[in-house]
LOTORDO-285048 format. One record per residue: residue number from 1; residue in three letters; z, y, x of N, C-alpha, C, O in turn. Coordinates in Angstrom, 3 decimals. Layout:
<rs>
R     i    aa         nZ         nY         nX        caZ        caY        caX         cZ         cY         cX         oZ         oY         oX
R   NUM   ALA          Z          Y          X          Z          Y          X          Z          Y          X          Z          Y          X
...
</rs>
This chain:
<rs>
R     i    aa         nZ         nY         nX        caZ        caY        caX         cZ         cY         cX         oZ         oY         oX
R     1   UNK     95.190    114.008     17.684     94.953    112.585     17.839     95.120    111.924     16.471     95.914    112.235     15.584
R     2   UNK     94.105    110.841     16.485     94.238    110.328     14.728     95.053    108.970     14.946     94.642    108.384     15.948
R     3   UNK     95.829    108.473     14.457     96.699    107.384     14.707     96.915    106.762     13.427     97.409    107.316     12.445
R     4   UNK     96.440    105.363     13.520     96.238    104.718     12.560     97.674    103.935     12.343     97.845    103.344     13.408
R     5   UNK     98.603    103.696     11.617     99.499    102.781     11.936     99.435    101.863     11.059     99.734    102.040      9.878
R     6   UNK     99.006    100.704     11.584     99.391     99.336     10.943    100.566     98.717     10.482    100.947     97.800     11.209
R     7   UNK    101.277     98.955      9.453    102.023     98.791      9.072    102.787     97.005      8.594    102.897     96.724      7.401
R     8   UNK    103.182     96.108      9.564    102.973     94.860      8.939    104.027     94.752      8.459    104.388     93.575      8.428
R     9   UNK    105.113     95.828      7.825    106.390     95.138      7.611    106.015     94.548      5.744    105.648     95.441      4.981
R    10   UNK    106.092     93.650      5.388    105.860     93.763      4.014    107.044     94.540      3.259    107.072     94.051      2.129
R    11   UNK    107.822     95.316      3.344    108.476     96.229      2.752    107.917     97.394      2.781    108.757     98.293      2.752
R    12   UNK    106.874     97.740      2.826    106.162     98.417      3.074    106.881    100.436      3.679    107.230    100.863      4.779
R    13   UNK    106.827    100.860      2.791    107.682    102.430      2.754    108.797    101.770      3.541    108.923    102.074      4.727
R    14   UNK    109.522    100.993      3.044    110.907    101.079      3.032    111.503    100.125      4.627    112.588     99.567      4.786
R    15   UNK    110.438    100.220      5.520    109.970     99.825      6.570    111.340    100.355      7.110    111.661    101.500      6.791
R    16   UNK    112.476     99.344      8.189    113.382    100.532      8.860    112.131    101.038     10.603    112.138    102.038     11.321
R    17   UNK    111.393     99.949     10.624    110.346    100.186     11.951    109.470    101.308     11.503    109.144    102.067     12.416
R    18   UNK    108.992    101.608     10.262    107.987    102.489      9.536    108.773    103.803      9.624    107.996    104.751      9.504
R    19   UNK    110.142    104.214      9.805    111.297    105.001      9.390    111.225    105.906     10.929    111.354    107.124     11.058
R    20   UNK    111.013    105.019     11.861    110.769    105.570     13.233    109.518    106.376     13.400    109.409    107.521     13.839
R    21   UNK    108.463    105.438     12.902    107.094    106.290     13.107    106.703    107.044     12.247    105.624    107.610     12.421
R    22   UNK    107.583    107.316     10.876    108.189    108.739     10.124    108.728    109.617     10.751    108.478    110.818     10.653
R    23   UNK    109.622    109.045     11.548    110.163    110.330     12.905    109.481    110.876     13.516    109.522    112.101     13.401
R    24   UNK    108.491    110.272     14.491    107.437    110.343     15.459    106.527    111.531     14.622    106.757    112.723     14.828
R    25   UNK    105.931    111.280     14.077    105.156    111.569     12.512    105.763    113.428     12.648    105.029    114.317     13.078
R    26   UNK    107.361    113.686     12.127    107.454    115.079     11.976    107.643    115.538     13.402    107.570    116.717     13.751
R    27   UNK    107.889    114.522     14.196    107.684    115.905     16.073    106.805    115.865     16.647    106.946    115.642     17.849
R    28   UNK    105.567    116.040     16.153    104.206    115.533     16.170    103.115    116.159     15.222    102.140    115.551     14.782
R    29   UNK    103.406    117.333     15.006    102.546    117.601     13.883    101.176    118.158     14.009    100.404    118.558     13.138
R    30   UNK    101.057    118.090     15.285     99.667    118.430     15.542     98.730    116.752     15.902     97.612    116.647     16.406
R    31   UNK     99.278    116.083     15.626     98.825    114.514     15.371     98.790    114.034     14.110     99.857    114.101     13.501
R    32   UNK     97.649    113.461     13.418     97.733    112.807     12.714     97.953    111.111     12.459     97.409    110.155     13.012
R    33   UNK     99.042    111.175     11.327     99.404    109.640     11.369     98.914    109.161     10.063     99.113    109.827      9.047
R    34   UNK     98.347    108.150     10.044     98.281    107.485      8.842     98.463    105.963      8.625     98.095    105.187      9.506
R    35   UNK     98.966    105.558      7.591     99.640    104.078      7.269     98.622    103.558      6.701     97.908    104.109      5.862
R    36   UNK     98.498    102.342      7.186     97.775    101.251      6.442     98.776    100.456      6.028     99.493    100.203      6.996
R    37   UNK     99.125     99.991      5.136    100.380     98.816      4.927     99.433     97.397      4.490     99.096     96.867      3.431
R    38   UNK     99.232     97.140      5.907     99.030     95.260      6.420     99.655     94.364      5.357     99.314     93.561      4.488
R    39   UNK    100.980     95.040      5.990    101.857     93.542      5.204    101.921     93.466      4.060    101.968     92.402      3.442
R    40   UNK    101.937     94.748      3.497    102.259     94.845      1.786    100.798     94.367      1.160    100.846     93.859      0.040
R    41   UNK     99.932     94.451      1.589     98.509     94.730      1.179     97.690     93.684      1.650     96.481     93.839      1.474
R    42   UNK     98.113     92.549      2.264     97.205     91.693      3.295     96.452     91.137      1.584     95.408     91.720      1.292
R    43   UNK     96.834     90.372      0.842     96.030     89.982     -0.223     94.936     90.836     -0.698     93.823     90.310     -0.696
R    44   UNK     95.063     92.459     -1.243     93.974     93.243     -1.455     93.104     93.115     -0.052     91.902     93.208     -0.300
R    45   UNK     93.302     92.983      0.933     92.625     93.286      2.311     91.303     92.236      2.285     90.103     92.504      2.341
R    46   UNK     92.030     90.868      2.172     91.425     89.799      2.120     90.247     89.573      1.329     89.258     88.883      1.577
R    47   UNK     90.633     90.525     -0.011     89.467     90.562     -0.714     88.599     91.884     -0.389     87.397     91.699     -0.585
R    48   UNK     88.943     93.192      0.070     88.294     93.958      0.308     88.804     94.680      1.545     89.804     95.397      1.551
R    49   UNK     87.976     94.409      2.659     88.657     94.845      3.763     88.095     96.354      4.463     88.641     96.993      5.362
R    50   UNK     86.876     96.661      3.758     86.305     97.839      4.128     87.548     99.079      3.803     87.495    100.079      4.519
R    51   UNK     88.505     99.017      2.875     89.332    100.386      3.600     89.660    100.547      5.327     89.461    101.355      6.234
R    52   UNK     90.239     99.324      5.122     91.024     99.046      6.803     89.836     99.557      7.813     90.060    100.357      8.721
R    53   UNK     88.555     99.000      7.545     87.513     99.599      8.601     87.324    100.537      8.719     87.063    100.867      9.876
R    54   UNK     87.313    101.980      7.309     86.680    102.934      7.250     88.170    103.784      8.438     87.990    104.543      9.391
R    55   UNK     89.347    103.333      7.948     90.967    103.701      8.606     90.555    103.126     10.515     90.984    103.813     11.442
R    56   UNK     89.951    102.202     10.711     90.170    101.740     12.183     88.992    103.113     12.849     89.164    103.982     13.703
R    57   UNK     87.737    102.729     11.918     86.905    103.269     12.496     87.222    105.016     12.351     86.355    105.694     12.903
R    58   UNK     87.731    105.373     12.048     88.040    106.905     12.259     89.616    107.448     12.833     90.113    108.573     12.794
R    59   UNK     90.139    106.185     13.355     91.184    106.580     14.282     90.882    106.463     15.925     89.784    105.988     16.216
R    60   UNK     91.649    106.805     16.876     91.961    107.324     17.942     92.695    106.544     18.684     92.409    106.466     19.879
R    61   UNK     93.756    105.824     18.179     95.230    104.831     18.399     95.219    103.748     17.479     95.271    104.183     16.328
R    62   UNK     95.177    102.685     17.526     96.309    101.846     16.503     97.471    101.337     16.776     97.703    100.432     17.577
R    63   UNK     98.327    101.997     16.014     99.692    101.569     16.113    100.323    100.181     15.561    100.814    100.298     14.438
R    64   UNK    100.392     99.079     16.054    100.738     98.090     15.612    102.636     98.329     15.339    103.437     98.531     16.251
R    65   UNK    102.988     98.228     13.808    104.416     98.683     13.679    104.892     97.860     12.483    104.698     98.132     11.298
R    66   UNK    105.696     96.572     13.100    106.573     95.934     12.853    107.932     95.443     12.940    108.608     95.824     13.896
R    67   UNK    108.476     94.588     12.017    109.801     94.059     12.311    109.261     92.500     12.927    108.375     91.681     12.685
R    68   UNK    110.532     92.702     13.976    110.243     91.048     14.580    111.255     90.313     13.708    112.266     90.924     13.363
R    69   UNK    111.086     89.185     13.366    111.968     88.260     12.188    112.610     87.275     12.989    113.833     87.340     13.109
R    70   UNK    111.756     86.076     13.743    111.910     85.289     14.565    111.022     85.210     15.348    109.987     84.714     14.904
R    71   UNK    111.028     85.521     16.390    110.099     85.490     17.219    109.173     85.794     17.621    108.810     85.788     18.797
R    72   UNK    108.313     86.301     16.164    106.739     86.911     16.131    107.038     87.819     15.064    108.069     87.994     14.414
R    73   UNK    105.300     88.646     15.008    105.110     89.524     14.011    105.473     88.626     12.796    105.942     87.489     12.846
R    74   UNK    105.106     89.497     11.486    105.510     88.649     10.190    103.752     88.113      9.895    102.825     88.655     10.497
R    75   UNK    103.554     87.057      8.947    102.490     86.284      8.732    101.458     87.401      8.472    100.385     87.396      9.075
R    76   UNK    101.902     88.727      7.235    100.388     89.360      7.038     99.842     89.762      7.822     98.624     89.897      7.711
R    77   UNK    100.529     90.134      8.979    100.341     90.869     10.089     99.389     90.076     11.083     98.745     90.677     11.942
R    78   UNK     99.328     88.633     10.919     98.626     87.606     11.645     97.406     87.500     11.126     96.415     87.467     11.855
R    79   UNK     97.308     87.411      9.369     96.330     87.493      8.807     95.398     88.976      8.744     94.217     89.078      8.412
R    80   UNK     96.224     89.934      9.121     94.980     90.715      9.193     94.033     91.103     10.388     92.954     91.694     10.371
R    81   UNK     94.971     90.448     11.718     94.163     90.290     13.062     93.208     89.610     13.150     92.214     89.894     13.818
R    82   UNK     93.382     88.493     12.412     92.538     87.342     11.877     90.999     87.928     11.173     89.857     87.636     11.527
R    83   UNK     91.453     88.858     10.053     90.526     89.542      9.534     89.627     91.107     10.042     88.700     91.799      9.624
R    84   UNK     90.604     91.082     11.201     89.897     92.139     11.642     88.699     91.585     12.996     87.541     91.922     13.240
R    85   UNK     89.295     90.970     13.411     88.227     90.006     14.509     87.331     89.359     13.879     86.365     88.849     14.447
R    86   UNK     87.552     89.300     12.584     85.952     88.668     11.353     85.320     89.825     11.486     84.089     89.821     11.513
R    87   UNK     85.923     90.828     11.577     84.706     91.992     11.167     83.859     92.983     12.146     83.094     93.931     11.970
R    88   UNK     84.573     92.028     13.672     83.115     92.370     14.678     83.090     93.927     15.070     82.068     94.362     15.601
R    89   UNK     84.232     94.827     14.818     83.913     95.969     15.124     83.605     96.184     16.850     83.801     95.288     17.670
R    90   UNK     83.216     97.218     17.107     83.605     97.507     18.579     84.776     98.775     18.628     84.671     99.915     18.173
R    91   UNK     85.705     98.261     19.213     86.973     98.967     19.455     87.417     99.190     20.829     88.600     99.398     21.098
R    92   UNK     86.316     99.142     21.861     86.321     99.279     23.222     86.902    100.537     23.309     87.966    100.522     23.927
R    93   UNK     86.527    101.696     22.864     86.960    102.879     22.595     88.200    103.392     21.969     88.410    104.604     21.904
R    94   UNK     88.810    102.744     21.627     89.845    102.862     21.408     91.514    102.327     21.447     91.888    101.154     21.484
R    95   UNK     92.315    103.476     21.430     94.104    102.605     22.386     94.455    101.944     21.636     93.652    101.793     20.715
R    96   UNK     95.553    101.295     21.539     95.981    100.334     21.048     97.336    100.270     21.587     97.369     99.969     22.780
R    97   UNK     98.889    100.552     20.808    100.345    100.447     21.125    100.763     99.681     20.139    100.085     99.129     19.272
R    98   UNK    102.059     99.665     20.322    102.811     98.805     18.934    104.646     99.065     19.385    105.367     99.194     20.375
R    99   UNK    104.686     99.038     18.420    106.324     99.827     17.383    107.236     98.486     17.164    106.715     97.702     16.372
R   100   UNK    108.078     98.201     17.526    108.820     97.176     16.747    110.230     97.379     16.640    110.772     97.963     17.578
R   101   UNK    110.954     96.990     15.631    112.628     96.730     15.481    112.955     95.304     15.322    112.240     94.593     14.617
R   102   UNK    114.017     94.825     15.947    114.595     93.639     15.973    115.811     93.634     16.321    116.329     94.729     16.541
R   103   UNK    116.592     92.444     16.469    117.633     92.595     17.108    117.303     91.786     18.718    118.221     91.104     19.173
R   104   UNK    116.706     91.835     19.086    116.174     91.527     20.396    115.889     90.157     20.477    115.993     89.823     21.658
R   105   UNK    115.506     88.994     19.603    115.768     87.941     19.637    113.938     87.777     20.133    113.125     88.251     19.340
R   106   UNK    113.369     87.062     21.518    112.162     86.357     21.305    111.476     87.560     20.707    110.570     87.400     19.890
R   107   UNK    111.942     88.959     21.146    110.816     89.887     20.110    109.661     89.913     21.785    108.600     90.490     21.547
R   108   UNK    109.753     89.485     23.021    109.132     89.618     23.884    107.357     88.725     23.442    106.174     89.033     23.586
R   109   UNK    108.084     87.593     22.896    107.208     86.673     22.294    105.893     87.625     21.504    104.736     87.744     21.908
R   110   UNK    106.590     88.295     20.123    105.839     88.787     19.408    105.172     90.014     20.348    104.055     90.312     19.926
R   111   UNK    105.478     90.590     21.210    105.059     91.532     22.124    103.437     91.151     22.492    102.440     91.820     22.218
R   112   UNK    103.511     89.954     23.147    102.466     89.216     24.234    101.183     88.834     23.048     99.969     88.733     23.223
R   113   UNK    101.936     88.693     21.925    100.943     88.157     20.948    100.254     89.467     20.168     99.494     89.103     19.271
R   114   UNK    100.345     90.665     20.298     99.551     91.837     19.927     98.849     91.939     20.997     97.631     91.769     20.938
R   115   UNK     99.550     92.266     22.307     98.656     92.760     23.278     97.428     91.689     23.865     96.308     92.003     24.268
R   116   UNK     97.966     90.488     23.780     96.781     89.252     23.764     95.859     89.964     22.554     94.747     90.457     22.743
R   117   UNK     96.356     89.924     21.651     95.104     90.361     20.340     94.161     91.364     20.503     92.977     91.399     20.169
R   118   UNK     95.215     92.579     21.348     94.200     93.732     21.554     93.517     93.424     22.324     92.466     94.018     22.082
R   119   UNK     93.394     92.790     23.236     92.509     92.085     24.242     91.706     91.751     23.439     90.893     92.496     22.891
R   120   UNK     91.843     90.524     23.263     90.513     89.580     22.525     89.737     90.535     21.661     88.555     90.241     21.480
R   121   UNK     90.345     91.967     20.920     89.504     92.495     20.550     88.925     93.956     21.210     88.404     94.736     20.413
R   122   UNK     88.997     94.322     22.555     88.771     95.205     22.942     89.145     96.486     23.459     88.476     97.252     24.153
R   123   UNK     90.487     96.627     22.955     91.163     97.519     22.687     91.863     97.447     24.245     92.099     96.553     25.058
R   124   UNK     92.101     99.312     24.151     92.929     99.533     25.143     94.089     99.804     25.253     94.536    100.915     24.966
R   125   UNK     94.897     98.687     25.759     96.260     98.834     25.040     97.083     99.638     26.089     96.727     99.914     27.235
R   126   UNK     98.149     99.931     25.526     99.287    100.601     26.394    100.806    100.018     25.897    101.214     99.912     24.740
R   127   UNK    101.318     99.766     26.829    102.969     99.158     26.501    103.296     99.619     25.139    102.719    100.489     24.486
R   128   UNK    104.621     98.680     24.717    104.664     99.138     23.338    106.341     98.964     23.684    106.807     98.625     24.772
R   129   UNK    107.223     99.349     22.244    108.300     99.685     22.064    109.137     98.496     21.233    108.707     97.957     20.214
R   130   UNK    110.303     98.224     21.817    110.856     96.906     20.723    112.261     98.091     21.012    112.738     98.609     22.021
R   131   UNK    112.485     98.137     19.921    113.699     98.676     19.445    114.286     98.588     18.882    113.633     98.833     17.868
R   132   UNK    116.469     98.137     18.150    117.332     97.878     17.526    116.736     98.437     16.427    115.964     99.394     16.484
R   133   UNK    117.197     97.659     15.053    117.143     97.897     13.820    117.688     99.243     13.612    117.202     99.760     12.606
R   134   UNK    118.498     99.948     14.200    119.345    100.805     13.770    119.300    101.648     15.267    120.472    101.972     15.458
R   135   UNK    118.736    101.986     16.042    118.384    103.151     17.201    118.107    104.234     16.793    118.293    105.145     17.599
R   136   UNK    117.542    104.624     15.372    117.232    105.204     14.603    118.240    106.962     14.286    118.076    108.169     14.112
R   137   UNK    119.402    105.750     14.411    120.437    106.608     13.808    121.236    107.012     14.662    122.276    107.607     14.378
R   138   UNK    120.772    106.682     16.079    121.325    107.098     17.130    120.824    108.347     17.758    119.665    108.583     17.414
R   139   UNK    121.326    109.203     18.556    120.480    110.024     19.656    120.096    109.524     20.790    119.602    110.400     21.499
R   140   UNK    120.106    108.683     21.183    119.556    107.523     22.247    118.409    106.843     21.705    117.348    106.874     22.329
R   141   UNK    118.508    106.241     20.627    117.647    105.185     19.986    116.520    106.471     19.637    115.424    105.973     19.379
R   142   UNK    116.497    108.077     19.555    115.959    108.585     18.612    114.647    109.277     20.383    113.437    109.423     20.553
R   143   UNK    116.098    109.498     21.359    115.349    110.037     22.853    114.057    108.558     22.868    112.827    108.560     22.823
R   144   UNK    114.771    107.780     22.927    113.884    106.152     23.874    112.284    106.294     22.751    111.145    106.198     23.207
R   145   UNK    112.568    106.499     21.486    111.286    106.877     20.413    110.289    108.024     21.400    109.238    107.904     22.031
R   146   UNK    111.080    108.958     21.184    110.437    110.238     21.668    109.731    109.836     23.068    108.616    110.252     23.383
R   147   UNK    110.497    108.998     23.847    109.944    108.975     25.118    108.676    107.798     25.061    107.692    107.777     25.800
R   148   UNK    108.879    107.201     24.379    107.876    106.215     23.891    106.653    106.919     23.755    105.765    106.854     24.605
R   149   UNK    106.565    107.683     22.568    105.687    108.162     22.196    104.781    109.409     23.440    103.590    109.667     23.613
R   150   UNK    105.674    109.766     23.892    105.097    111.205     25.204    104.379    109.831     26.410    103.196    109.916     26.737
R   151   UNK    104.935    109.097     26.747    104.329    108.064     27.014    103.191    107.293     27.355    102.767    106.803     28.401
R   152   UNK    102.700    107.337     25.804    101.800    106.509     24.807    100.579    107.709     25.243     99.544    107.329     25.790
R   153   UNK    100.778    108.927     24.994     99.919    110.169     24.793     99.372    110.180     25.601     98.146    110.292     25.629
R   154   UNK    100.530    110.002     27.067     99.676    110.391     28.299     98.691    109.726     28.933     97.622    110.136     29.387
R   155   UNK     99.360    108.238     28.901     98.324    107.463     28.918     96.652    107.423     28.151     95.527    107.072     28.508
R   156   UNK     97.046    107.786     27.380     95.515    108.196     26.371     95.273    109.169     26.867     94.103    108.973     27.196
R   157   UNK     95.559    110.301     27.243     94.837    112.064     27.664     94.432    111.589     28.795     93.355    112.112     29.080
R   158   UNK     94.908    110.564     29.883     94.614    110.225     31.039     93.893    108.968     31.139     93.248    108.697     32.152
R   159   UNK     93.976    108.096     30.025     92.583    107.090     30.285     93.545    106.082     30.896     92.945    105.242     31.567
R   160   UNK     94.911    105.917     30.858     95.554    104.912     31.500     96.086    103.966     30.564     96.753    104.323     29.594
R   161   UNK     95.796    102.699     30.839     95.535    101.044     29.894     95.842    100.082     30.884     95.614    100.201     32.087
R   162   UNK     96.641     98.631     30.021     96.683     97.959     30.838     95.203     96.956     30.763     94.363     96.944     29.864
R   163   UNK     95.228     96.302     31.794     94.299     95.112     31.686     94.130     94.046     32.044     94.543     93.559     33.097
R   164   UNK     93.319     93.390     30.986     93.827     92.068     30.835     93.633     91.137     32.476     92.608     91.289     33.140
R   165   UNK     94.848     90.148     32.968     94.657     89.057     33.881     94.001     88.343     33.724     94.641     87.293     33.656
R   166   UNK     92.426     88.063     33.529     92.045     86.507     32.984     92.579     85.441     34.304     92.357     85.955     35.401
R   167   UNK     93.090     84.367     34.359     93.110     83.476     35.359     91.864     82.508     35.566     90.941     82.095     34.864
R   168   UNK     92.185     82.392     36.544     91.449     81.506     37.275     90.819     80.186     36.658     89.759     79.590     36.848
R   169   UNK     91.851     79.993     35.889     91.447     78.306     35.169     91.049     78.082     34.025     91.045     77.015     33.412
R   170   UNK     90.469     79.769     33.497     90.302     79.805     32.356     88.540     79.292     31.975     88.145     79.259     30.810
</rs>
């Protein structure tokens, strides 16, 4: 499986959310992962966004993988949803999860606001993960990863996505 991970932490490497899907990454090696760093990079993006396409269009998954700050993703991370819905792909075909660390504050908030996104752009999403800054370093925090991820898989080998409620009054 090719798994793109969107990386919005602007610390880019030094990501403690990026540190997890480094984990994921070595018990997984018959998956490929690769980083886009969003956050670090949203300015180069802006001006040239065809890497990010050539990276969407030849993955399998996108992993949306951030820190929640207050409430939401961080800004580059907004700006490149922004820029990726400029660029009209079709991504019907493909899953769509997301990674986060916080200390639990309103990270539900930033939750609703990816999976709304993957919507609006097509994507088939599957639940995603909000997890302590520091689960990492736990054997609990390291199982709840692992189980995340076996998860994530099955749902994709099996074609299982959530989908979207439009209401009534829309």
């Amino acid at each position: 499986m090719n798994i793109l991970v969107l990386n919005g932490s602007p610390k880019g490497e030094y990501s403690i959310t990026l540190q997890t899907v480094r984990y994921l990454e070595k018990l997984n090696p018959e998956d490929t992962f690769t980083v886009l760093h969003v956050g670090q990079r949203i300015k180069a993006l802006e001006k040239d966004f065809a890497p990010a396409i050539a990276a969407i269009e030849g993955a399998d998954v996108l992993l949306f993988s951030y820190p929640v700050y207050t409430f939401i993703a961080p800004c580059q991370l907004h700006r490149f949803i922004e820029l990726l819905k400029d660029a009209n792909l079709d991504l019907s075909e493909k899953f769509a999860t997301q990674f986060t660390t916080s200390k639990h504050f309103y990270d539900i908030t930033a939750h609703r606001y990816i999976k709304d996104n993957c919507f609006d752009l097509g994507l088939k999403y599957v639940g995603g993960l909000s997890a302590d800054m520091d689960d990492l370093s736990t054997e609990q925090g390291q199982k709840e990863a692992e189980t995340f991820f076996d998860f994530v898989m099955f749902n994709i080998e099996n074609n299982i996505y959530e989908k979207e409620i439009k209401s009534m009054f829309n």
